[in-house]
N, C-alpha and C positions, 0 to 999 in steps of 0.2 A: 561829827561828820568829817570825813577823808575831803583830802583836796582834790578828789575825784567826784565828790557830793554822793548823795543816796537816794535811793529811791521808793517810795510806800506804795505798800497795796492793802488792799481789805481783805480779809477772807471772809469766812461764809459765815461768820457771827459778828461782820459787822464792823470789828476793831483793825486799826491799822497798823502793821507792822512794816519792818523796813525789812528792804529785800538785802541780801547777801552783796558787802560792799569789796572792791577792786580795789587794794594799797599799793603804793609803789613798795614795790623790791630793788633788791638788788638788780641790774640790768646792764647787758652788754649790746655793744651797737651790733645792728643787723649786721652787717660782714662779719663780727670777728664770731658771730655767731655762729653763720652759712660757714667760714673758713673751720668754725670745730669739727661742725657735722660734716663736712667732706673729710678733712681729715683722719677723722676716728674710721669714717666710712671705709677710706683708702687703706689706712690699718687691719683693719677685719679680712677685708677681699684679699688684702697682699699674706695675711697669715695665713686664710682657707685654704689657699692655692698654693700653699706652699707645704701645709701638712696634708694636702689631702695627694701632692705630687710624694712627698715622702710617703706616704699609707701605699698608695701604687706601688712604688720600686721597690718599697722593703714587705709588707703585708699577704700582698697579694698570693697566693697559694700557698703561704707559709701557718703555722700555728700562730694562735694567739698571743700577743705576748701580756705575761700577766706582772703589773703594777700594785704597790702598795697593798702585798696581803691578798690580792685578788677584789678590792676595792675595784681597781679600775682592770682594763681589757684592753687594749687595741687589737680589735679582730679587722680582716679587711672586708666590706660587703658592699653592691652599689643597689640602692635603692632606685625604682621607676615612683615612687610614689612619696606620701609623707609619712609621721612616725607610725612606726609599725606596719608601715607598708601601705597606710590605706589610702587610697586613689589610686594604684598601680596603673588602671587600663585608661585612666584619665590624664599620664602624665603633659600631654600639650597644657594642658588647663592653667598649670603650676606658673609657667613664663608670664602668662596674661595678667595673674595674682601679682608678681612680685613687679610686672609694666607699674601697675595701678598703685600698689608702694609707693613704687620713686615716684610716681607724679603728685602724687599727694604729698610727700613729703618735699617734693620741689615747689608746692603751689605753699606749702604753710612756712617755708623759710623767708619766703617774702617779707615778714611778720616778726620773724624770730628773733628773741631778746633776752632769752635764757638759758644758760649755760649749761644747766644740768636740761633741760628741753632738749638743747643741742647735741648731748653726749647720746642721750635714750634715741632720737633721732638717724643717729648717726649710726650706732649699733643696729638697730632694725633695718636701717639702709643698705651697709655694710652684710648684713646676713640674708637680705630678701639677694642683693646682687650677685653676694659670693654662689648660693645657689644655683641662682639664675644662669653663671657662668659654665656650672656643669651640665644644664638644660640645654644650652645651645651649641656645646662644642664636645660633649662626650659623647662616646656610644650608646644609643644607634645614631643619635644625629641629632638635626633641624629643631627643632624644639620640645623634644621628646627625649633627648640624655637623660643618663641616670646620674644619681646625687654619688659620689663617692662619702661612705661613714664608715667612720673606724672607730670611733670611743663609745664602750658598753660598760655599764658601772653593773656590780657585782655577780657578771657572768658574764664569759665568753661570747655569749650569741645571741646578746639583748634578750635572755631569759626574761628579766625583773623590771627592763627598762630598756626602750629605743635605743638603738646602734645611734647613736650624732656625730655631726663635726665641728671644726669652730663658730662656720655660718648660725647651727643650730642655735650654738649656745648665745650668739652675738645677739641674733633675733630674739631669745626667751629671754636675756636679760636686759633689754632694750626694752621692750613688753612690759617686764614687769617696774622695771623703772616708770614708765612712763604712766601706767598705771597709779602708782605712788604719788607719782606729781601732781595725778589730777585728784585725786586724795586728802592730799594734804591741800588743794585748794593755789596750786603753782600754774602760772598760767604760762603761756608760749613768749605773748607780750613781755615780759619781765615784772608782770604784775602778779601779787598772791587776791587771793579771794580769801574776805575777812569776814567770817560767821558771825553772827550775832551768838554771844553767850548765854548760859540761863541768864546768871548775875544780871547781864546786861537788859535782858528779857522781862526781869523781876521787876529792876530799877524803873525801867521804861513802864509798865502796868502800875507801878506802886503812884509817878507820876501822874499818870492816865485819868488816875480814878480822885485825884485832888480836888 
């Protein structure tokens, strides 16, 4: 048993087994937690906005410039919608998605005690807002701007895959981090969630039946 203690339940044949136990982890105190995730966050937005103002001056009714073999692209294009275009006539919709982001991710730093929690956090935050930034101050306007995207991987014009920009990439790797965390059983707290093993499973029934 953790110094957390555990907890039994019965299933449907009767026997008791113990529920999935919280261990202490590694854990960082809430500020310096909330200080990474803004942090990283501020990093993202300030790079967005910085390559998507160079894709403007330099891209914008020029050819594509082709990288690494034709690996990568920077074409310039602005998107009304998501990848591949889709939502276009629904662009207002998009601002209200990335409101409900940050507040959730404002309501769960309360909490937060995990570093890598903090960095995935931060990434999603950082790419819901850099977007968000082209939603309200781009052409045509009000909450309805288009996304500036310029990077197309193996074809000039998102043949094989979505036009993105940094926001994109900030947000899918944030996702998939965070994803992993809960995965591997990493909690927001700074605690992991400890499975019960077979071994452990075996040990515990070979006991049971003494």
């Amino acid at each position: 048993m953790s110094e957390l203690g555990s907890v039994a339940v019965s299933d449907e044949d009767g026997e008791t087994r113990p529920l999935p136990e919280a261990v202490p982890a590694t854990a960082i105190s809430v500020r310096r937690s909330v200080l990474t995730l803004v942090a990283v966050a501020v990093v993202i937005i300030g790079l967005d906005a910085a390559t998507k103002e160079w894709a403007t001056n330099t891209l914008e009714g020029a050819d594509p410039m082709r990288l690494l073999g034709g690996l990568v692209y920077f074409s310039f294009t602005r998107n009304s919608g998501a990848a591949w275009s889709m939502g276009s006539n629904y662009t207002f919709v998009f601002p209200f998605i990335a409101f409900a982001v940050a507040a959730w991710i404002g309501w769960t730093a309360r909490k937060l005690r995990s570093l890598p929690w903090a960095i995935a956090l931060g990434l999603v935050l950082g790419g819901a807002l850099g977007n968000l930034v082209d939603r309200v101050f781009r052409y045509p306007g009000g909450i309805s701007g288009h996304v500036v995207d310029f990077i197309s991987l193996f074809g000039p014009y998102g043949e094989r895959f979505p036009i993105f920009n940094i926001a994109d990439m900030a947000l899918s790797f944030g996702v998939c981090l965070a994803i992993l965390l809960e995965f591997t059983g990493r909690q927001r707290d700074g605690t992991r969630l400890r499975r019960e093993s077979k071994d452990d499973a075996g040990k515990a029934q070979r006991e049971e039946t003494r």
